[in-house]
N, CA, C and O atoms as CSV, one atom per row, in Angstrom:
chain,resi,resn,atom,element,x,y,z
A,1,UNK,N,N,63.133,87.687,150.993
A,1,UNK,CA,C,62.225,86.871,150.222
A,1,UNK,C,C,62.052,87.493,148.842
A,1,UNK,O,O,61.981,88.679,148.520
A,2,UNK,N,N,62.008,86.509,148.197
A,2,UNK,CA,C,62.235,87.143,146.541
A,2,UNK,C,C,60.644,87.530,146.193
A,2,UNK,O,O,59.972,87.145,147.149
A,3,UNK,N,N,59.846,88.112,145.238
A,3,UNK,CA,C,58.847,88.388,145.095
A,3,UNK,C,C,58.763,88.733,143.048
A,3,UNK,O,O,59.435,89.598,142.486
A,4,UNK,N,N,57.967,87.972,142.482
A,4,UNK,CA,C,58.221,88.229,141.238
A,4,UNK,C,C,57.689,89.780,140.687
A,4,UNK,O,O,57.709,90.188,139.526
A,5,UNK,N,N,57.255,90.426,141.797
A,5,UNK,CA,C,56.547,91.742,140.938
A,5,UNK,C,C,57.088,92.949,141.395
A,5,UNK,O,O,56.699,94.090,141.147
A,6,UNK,N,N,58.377,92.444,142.347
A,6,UNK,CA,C,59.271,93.838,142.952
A,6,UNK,C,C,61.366,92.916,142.974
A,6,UNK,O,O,61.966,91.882,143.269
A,7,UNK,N,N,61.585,94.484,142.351
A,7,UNK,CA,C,63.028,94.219,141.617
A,7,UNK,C,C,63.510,94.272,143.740
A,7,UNK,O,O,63.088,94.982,144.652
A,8,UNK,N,N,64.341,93.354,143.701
A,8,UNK,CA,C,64.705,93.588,145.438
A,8,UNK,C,C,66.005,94.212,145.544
A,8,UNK,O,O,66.916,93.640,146.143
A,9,UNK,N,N,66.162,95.394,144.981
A,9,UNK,CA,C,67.157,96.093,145.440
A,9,UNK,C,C,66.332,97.377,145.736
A,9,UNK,O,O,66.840,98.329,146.329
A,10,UNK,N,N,65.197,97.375,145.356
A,10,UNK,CA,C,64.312,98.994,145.229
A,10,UNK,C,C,63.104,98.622,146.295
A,10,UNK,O,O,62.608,97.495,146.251
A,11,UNK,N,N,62.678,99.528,147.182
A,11,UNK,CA,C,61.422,99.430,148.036
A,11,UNK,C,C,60.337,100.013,147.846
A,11,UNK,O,O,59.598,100.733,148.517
A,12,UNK,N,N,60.349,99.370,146.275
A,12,UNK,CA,C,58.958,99.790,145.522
A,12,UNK,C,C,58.444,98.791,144.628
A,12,UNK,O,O,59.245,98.745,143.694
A,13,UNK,N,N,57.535,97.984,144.442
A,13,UNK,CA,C,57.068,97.023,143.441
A,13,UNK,C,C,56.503,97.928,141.847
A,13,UNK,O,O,55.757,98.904,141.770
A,14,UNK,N,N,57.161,97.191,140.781
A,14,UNK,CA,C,56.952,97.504,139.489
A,14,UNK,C,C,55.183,98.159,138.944
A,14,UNK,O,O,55.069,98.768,137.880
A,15,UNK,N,N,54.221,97.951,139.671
A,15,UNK,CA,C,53.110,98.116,139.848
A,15,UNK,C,C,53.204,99.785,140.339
A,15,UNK,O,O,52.607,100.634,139.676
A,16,UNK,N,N,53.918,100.121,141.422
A,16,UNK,CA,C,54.126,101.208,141.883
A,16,UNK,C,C,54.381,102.276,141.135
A,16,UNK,O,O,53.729,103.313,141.017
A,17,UNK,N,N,55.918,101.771,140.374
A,17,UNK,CA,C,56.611,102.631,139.411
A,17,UNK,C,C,55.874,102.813,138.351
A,17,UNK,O,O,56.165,103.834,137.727
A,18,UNK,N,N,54.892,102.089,137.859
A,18,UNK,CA,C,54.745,102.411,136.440
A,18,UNK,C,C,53.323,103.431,136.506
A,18,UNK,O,O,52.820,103.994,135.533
A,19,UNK,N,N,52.717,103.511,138.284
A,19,UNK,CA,C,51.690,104.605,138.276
A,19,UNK,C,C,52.219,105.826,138.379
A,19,UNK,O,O,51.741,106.869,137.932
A,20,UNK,N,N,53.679,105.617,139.253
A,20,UNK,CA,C,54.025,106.702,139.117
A,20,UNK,C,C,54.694,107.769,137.687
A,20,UNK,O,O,54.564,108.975,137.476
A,21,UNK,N,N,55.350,106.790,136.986
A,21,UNK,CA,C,55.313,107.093,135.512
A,21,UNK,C,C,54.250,107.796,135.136
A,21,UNK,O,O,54.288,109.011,134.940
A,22,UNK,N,N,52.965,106.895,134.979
A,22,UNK,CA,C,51.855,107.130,134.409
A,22,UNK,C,C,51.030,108.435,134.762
A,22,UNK,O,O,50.277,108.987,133.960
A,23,UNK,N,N,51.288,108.917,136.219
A,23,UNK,CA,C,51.004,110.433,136.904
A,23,UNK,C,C,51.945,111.250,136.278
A,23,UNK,O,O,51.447,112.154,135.608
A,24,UNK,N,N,53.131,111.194,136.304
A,24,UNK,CA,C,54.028,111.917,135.432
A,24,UNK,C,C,53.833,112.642,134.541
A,24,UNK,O,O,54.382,113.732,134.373
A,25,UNK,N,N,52.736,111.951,133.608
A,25,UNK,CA,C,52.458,112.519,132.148
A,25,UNK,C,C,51.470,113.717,132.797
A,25,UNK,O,O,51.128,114.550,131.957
A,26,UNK,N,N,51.055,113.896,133.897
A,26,UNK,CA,C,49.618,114.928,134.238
A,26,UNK,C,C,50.024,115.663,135.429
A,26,UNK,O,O,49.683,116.791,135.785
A,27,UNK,N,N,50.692,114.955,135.900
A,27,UNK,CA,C,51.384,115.847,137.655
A,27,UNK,C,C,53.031,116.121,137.571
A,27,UNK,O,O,53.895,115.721,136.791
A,28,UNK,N,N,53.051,116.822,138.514
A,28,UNK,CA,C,54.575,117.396,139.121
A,28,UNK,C,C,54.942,116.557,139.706
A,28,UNK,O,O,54.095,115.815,140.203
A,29,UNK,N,N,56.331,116.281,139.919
A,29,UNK,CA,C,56.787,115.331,140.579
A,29,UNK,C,C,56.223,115.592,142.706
A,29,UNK,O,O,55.949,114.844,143.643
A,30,UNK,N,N,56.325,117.009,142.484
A,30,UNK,CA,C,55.781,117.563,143.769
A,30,UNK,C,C,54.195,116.890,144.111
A,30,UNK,O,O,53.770,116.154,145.001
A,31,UNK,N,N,53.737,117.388,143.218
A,31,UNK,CA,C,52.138,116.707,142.827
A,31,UNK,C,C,52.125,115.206,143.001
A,31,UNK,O,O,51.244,114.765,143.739
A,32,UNK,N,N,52.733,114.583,142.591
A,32,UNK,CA,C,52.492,112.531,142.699
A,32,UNK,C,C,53.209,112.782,144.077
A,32,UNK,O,O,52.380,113.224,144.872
A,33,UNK,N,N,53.923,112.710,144.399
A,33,UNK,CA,C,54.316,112.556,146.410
A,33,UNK,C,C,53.435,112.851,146.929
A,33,UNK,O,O,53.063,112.023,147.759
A,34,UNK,N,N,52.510,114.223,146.793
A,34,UNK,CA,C,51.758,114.843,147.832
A,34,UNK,C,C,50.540,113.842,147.375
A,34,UNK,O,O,49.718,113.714,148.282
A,35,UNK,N,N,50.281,113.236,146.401
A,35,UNK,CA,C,49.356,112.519,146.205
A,35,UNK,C,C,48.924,110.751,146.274
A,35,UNK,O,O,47.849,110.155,146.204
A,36,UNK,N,N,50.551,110.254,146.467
A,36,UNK,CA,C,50.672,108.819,146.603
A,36,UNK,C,C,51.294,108.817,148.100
A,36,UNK,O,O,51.747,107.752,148.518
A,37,UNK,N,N,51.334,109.969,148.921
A,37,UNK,CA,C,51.981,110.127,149.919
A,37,UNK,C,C,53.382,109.253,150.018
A,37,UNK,O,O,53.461,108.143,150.545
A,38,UNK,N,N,54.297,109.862,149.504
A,38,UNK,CA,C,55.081,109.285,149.737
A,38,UNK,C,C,56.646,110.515,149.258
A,38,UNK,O,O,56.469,111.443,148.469
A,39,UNK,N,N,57.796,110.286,149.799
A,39,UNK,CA,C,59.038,111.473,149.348
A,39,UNK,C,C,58.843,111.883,148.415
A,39,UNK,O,O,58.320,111.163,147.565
A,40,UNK,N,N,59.116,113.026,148.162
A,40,UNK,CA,C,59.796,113.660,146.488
A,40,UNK,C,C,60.513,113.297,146.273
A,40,UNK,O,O,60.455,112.809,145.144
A,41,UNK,N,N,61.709,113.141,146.909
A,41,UNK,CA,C,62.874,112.314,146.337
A,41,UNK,C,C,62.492,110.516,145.716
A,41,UNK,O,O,62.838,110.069,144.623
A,42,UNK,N,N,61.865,109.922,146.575
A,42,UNK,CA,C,61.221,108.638,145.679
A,42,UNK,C,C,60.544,108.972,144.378
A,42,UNK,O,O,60.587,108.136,143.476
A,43,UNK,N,N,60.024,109.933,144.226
A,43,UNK,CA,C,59.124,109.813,143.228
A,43,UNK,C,C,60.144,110.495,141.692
A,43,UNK,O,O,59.999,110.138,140.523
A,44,UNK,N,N,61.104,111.509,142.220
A,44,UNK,CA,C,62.097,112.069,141.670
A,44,UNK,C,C,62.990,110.974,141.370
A,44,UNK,O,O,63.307,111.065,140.184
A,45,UNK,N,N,63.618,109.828,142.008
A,45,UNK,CA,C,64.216,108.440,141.713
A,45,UNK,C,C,63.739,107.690,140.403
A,45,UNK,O,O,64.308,107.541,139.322
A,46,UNK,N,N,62.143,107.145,140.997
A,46,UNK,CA,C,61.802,106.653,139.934
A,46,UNK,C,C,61.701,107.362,138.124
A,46,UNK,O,O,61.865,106.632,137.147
A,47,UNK,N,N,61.444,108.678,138.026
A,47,UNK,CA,C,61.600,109.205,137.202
A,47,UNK,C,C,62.610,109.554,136.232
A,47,UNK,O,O,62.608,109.572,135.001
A,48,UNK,N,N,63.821,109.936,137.464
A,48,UNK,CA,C,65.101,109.870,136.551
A,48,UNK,C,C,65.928,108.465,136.308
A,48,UNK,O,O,66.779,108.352,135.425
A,49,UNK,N,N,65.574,107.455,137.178
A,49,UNK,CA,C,65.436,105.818,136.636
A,49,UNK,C,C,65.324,105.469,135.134
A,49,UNK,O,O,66.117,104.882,134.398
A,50,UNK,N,N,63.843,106.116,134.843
A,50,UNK,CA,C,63.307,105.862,133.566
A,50,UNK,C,C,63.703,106.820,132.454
A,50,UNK,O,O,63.454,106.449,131.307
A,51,UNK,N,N,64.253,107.936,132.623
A,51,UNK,CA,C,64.764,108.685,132.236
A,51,UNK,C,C,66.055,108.046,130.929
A,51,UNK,O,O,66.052,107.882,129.709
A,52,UNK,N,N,67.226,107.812,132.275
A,52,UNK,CA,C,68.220,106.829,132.002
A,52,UNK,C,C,67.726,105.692,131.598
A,52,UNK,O,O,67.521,106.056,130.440
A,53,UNK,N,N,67.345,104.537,131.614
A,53,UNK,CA,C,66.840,103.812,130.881
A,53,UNK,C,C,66.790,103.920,129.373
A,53,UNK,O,O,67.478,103.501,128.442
A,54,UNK,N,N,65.514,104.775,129.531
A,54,UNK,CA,C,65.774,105.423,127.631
A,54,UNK,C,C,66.150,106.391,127.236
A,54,UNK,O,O,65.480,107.147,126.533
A,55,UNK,N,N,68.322,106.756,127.917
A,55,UNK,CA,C,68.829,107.485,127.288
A,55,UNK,C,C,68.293,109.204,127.229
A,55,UNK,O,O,68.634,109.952,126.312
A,56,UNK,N,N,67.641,109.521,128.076
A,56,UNK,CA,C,67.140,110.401,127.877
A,56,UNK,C,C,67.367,111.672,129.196
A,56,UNK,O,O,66.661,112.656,129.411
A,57,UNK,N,N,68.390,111.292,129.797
A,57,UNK,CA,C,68.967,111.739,131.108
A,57,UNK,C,C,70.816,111.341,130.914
A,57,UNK,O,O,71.067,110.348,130.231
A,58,UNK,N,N,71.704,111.929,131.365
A,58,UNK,CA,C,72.991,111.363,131.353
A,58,UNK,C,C,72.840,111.323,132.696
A,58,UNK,O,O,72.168,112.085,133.392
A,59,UNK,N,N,73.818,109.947,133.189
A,59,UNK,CA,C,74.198,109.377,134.274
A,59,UNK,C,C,74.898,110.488,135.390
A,59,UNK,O,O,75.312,110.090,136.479
């Protein structure tokens, strides 16, 4: 089922990602998992996602 506020290849809605961004600027990536309960590696995903995005990570 399609949903306009989550990209459906990712099992995270855009709402999600952009708090986790937004913790980013103040926490460790260790820090937002232990705090949104959820992997390091998810939270490490979304980050280097945005990273790449704006060029700011190589592939």
């Amino acid at each position: 089922m399609k949903v306009p506020f989550a990209d459906e290849r990712k099992g995270y809605t855009r709402a999600f990602q952009r708090l986790v961004l937004e913790l980013s600027r103040y926490m460790t990536i260790r820090g937002i998992a232990h705090y949104l309960g959820v992997s390091w590696d998810l939270v490490k995903k979304i980050y280097k996602r945005s990273l790449q995005k704006h060029d700011r990570f190589p592939n």
